[in-house]
C-alpha positions in Angstrom: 69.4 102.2 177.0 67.2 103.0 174.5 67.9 101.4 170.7 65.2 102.3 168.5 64.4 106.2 167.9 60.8 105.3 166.7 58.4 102.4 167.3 54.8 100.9 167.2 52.5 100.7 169.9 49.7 98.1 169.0 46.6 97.9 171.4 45.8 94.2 171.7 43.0 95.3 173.8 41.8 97.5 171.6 41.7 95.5 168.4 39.8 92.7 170.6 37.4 94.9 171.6 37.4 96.2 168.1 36.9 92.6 166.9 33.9 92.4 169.4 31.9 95.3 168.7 32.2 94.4 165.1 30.8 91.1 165.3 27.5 93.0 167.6 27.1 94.8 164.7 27.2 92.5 161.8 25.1 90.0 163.5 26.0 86.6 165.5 24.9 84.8 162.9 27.8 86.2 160.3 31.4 85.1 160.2 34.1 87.7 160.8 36.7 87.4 158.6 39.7 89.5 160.0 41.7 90.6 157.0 45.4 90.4 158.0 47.0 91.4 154.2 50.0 93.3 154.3 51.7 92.3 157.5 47.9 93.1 159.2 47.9 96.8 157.5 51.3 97.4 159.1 49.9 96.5 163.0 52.0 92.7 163.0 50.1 89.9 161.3 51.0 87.3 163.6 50.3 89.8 166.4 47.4 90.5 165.4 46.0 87.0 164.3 47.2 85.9 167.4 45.0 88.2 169.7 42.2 87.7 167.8 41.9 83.9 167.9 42.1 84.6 172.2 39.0 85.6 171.4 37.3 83.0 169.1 38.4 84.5 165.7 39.1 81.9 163.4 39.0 83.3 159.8 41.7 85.0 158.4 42.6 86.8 155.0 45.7 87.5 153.6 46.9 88.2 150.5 49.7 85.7 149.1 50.4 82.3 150.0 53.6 83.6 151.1 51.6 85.5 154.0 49.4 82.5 154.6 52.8 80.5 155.4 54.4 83.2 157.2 50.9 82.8 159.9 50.4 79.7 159.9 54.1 79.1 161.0 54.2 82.0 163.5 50.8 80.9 165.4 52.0 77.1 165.3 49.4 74.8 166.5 46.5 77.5 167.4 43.3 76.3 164.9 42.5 78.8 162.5 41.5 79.0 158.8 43.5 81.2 156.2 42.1 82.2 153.1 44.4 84.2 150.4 43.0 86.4 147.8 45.5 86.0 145.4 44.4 82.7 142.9 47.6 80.0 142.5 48.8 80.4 138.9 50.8 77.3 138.9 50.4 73.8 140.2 53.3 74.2 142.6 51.4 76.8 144.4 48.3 74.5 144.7 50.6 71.8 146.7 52.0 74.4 148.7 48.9 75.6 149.8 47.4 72.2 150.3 50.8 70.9 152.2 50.0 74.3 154.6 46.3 73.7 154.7 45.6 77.4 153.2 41.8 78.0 151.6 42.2 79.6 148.2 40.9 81.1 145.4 39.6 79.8 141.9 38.9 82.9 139.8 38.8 81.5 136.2 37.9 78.6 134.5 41.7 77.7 134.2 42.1 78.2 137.4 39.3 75.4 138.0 40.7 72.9 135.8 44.0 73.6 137.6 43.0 73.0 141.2 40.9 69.6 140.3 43.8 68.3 138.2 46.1 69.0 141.4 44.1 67.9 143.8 43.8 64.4 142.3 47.3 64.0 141.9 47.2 64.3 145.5 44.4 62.3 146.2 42.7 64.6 148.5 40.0 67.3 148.9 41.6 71.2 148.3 39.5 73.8 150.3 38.5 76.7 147.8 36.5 80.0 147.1 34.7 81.1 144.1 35.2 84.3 142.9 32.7 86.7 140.9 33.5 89.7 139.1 30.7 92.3 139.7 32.8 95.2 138.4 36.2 95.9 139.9 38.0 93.9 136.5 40.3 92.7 138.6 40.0 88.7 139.1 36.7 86.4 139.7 34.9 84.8 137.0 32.7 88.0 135.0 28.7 87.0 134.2 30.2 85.6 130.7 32.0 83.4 132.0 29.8 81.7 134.7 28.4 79.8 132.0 31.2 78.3 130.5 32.0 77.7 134.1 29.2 75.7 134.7 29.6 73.4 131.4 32.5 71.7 133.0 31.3 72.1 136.6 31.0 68.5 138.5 29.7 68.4 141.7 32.3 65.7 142.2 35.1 67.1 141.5 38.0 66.8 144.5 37.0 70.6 145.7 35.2 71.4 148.9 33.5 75.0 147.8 34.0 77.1 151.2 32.3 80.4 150.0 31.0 82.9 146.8 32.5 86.2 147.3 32.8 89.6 145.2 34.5 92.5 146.0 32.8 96.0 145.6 34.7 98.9 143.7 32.8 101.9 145.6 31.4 100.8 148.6 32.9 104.1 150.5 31.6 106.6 147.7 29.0 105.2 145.5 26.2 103.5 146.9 24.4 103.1 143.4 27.4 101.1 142.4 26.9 98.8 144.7 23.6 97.8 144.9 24.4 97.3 141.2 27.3 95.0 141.5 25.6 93.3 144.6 22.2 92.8 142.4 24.9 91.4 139.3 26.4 89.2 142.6 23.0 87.3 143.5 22.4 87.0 139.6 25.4 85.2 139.2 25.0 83.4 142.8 21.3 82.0 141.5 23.0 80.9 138.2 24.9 78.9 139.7 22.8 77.0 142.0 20.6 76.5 139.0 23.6 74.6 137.3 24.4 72.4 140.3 26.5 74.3 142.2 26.7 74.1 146.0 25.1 76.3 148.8 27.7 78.3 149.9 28.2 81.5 152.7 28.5 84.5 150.4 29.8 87.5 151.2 30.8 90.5 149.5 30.9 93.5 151.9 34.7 94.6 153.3 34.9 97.3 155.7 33.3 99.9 154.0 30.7 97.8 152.7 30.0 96.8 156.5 29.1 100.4 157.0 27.6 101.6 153.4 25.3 98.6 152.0 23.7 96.7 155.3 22.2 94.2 152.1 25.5 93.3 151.5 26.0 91.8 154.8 25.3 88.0 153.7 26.7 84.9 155.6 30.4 86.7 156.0 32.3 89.8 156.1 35.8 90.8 155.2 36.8 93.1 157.5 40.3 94.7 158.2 40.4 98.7 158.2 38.0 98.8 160.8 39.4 96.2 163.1 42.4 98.5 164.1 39.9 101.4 164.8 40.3 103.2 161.5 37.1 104.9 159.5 36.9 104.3 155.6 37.5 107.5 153.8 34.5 109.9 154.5 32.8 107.7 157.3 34.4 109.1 160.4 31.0 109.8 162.0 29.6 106.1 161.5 28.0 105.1 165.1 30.1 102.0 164.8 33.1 103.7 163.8 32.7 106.1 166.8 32.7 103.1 168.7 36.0 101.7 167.9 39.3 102.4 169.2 42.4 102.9 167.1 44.8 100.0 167.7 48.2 101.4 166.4 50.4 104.6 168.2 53.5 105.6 166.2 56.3 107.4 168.4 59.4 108.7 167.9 62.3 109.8 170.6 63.9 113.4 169.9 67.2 113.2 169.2 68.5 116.4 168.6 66.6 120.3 169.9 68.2 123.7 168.7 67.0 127.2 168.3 67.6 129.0 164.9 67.2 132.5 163.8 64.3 134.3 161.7 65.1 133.6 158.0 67.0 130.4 158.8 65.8 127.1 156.8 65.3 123.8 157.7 66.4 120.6 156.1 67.0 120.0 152.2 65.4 122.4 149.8 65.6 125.0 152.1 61.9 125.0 151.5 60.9 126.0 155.2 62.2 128.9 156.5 61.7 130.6 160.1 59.6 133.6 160.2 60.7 134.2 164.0 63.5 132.9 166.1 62.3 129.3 166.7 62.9 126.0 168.5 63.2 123.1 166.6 63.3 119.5 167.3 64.8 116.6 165.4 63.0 112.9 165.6 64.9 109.9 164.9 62.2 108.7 162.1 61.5 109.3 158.5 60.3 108.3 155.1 62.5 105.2 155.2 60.4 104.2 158.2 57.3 104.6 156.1 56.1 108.8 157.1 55.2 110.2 153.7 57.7 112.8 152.3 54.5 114.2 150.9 53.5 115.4 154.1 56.2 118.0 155.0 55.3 121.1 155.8 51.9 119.8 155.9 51.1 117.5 159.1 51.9 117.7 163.2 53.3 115.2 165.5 51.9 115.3 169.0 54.5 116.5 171.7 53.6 117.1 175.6 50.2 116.9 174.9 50.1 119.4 172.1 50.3 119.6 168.1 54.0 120.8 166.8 53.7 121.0 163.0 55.9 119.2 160.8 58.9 121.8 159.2 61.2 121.7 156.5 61.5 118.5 154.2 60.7 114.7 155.9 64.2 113.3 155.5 65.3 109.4 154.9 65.9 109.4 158.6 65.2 112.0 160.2 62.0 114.8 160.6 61.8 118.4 162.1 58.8 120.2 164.2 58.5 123.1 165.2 58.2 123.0 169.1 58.6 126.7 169.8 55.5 127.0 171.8 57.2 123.9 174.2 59.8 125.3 175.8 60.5 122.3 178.0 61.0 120.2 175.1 64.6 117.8 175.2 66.2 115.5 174.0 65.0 112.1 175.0 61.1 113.4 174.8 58.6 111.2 172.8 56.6 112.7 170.5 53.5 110.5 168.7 53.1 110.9 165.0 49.7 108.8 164.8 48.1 108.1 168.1 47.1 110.1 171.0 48.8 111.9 173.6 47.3 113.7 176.3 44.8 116.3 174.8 46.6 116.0 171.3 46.0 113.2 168.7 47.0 112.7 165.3 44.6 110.5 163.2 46.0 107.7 160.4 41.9 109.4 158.5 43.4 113.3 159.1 47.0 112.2 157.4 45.1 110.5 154.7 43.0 113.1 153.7 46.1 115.6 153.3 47.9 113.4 150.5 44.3 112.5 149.4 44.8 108.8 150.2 43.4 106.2 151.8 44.4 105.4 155.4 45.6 101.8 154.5 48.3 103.0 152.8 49.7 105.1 155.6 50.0 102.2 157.5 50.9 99.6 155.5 54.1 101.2 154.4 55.3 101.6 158.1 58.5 100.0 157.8 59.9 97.2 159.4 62.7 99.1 161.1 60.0 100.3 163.8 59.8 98.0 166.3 56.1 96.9 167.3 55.5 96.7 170.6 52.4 96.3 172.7 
């Protein structure tokens, strides 16, 4: 007996082979590292992580310390590095992430002092990452400050220095940008091997980057959106994108069919209205399960191998489609609101582009009440 009325397919073999033809194309000699932020861009974190160290991943990125405890206790005893992007503010953050053996950030010179004091409290070595501040103002230390930086650098302090990193504002959309902040990046990278700091992998490209600025491809690259088969805004037709396979199919189960009369409306607003006797099918899914309200009256589900446009306003719980044109729809049918079926797919890029968004945050706000499966 069915009990959820909409779910989460994830492709493990898909994201693997993902995974795979990413790392052809960055190069053997570069470290993938799979960014699983945000509960892996709404595909299952541990899921996720978990495939992908199968197949000799072993660098992963998430956002908070909270994240980096939640993998490390869901893949147990599987060896794997975690780096977060958020820097510890506090020195009870710092022991955390030392007692759970997570790589983190330094981003400031306070943040510097903070980690050396804590890690000689502890009497041990704390695994970090230097940040620099090319131009997204958003953490990592700016060109100003790499100076000041350097005046109370020591080479002995209790740190072990695991990488240089930036992150690029405009890698999908300005490619002038980011040669700038990538020429700023080895600026800053040569300063501070001139003031005694370590060699270190650098890395600076994300997923866009990968595909817009080959320069940036360094020792590393951060790479999540196109590790579950999804094209940065405006780079659908990248030969590597082409390549990849999407990893996530959302589905719903119709719970409800009827046919209403021309002029009757649909759902709240009465903002959809029936220019012709129609048949209309209810799924058991909705913005509470993370489809944008912004979309009604504006996207299609797949449904027996065919597009049956979205009507009347996305509820809480529930959505409409129009499935006049699919007479044998019933209750108990799936339809696939991202995903393929049969001839008929809906694409995370196309539902993106209508609310003039980017496709990472269609899927990180699937909800939790979908069940992944897969």
């Amino acid at each position: 007996m069915p009990v959820y009325t909409n779910w989460l397919e994830v492709d493990v073999g898909a994201l693997q082979q993902n995974a795979q033809a990413i790392q052809s194309y960055i190069g053997a000699s570069r470290t993938l590292w799979a960014v699983v932020k945000a509960d892996a861009y709404g595909h299952g974190a541990a899921r996720v992580a978990g495939a992908l160290t199968q197949i000799g991943v072993a660098h992963f990125i998430v956002a908070s310390l909270g994240e980096a405890i939640e993998l490390r206790e869901a893949l147990g005893a599987q060896p794997f590095r975690v780096m977060t992007l958020y820097p510890p503010t506090t020195d009870a953050e710092w022991r955390t992430a030392a007692e759970y053996s997570v790589e983190c950030v330094v981003d400031s010179l306070e943040g510097y002092r903070q980690a050396c004091a804590v890690a000689r409290a502890l009497g041990r070595v704390l695994p970090v990452h230097l940040e620099l501040d090319t131009g997204m103002s958003r953490l990592g230390l700016t060109p100003a400050q790499v100076e000041p930086f350097l005046a109370e650098f020591r080479p002995d302090a209790p740190l072990a220095w695991q990488s240089v990193f930036t992150h690029f504002a405009c890698a999908d959309s300005d490619a002038e940008f980011t040669r700038e902040q990538l020429a700023q990046f080895r600026v800053a990278v040569e300063q501070l091997r001139r003031g005694g700091f370590p060699q270190t992998p650098l890395h600076a490209a994300a997923s866009a980057g990968v595909l817009s600025a080959p320069d940036s491809l360094l020792d590393a690259a951060r790479v999540g959106l196109l590790l579950y088969g999804i094209a940065p805004s405006g780079w659908e037709a990248h030969p590597l994108c082409v390549r990849l396979r999407p990893v996530l199919r959302w589905r719903a189960r119709v719970i409800a069919v009827r046919e209403i009369p021309k002029g009757q409306s649909v759902s709240y607003g009465a903002c959809w209205r029936a220019e012709r006797p129609t048949r209309v099918a209810t799924l058991g899914v909705g913005y509470a399960d993370g489809y944008p309200r912004d979309l009604t009256n504006r996207a299609a589900v797949a449904l027996h191998g065919a597009l049956a446009p979205q009507i009347g306003r996305v509820c809480m719980d529930m959505l409409m489609v129009d499935a006049t044109h699919l007479p044998q729809t019933q209750v108990g049918d799936v339809a696939t609101l991202i995903g393929a079926d049969g001839d008929a797919c809906v694409r995370v890029e196309t539902l993106a582009h209508l609310l003039n968004t980017t496709p990472h945050e269609i899927t990180t706000r699937l909800g939790q009440r979908a069940k992944r499966t897969g």
